[in-house]
N, C-alpha and C positions, 0 to 999 in steps of 0.2 A: 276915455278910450271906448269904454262900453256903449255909448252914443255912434260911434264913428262906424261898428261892427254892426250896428242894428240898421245902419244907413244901408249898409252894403247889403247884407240881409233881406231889406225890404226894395233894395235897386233888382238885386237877382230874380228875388221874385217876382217883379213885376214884369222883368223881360220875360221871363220861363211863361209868366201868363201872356205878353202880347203875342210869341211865337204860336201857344196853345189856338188864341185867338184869328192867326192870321192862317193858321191848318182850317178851323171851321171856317170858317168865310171862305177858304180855296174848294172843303168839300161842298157846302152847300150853292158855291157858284156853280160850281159840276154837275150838281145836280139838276138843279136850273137849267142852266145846257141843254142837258140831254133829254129834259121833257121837253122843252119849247116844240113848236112845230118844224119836223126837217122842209118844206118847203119855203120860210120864211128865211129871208136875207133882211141884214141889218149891218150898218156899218159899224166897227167897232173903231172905238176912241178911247182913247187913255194917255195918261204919263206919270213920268215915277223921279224918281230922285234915288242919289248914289253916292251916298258921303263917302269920300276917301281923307279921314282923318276930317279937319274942319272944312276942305273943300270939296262945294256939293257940286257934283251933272245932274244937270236937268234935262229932262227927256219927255216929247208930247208929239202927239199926233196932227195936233192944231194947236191955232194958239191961246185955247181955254184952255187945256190943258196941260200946256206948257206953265202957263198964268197962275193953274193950282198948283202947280208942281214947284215956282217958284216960293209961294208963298208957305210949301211943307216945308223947300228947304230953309226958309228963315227961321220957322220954327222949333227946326233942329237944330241951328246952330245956337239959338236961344236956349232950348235946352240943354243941350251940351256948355254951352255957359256957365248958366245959373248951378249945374250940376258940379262942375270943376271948380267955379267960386263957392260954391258952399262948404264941399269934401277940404279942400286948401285950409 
């Protein structure tokens, strides 16, 4: 059982660090931002994924985007796999 609690342990804190992770990346996108030049236009593209339990949305601007976006969600649900078959 002392095994099963150091799982949890080290799952917890890995998430407390990617959340830590995805604040820096949000302040130093900000940052970014607001130096670039304000005369300068550029389009923006992106897409994201939205797990609702194992089934992912996928969401993109285009369809590279869309393309990455499928490809994170398979790798979430890979990890969300291998995670549940291991904890089991």
């Amino acid at each position: 059982m002392r095994g099963l609690s150091s799982l949890v342990f080290d799952l917890v804190a890995l998430g407390i660090l990617f959340v830590f992770a995805g604040f820096a990346i949000i302040f130093i996108a900000m940052i970014l931002s607001a130096s670039s030049k304000p005369g300068t236009e550029g389009r923006v593209r992106g897409g994201g994924v939205v797990m609702i339990g194992p089934i992912p949305i996928v969401f993109g601007s285009d369809m590279k985007w869309a393309s990455v976006a499928i490809v994170l969600a398979l790798f979430l649900i890979l990890v969300t796999l291998v995670v549940n078959l291991h904890v089991i």
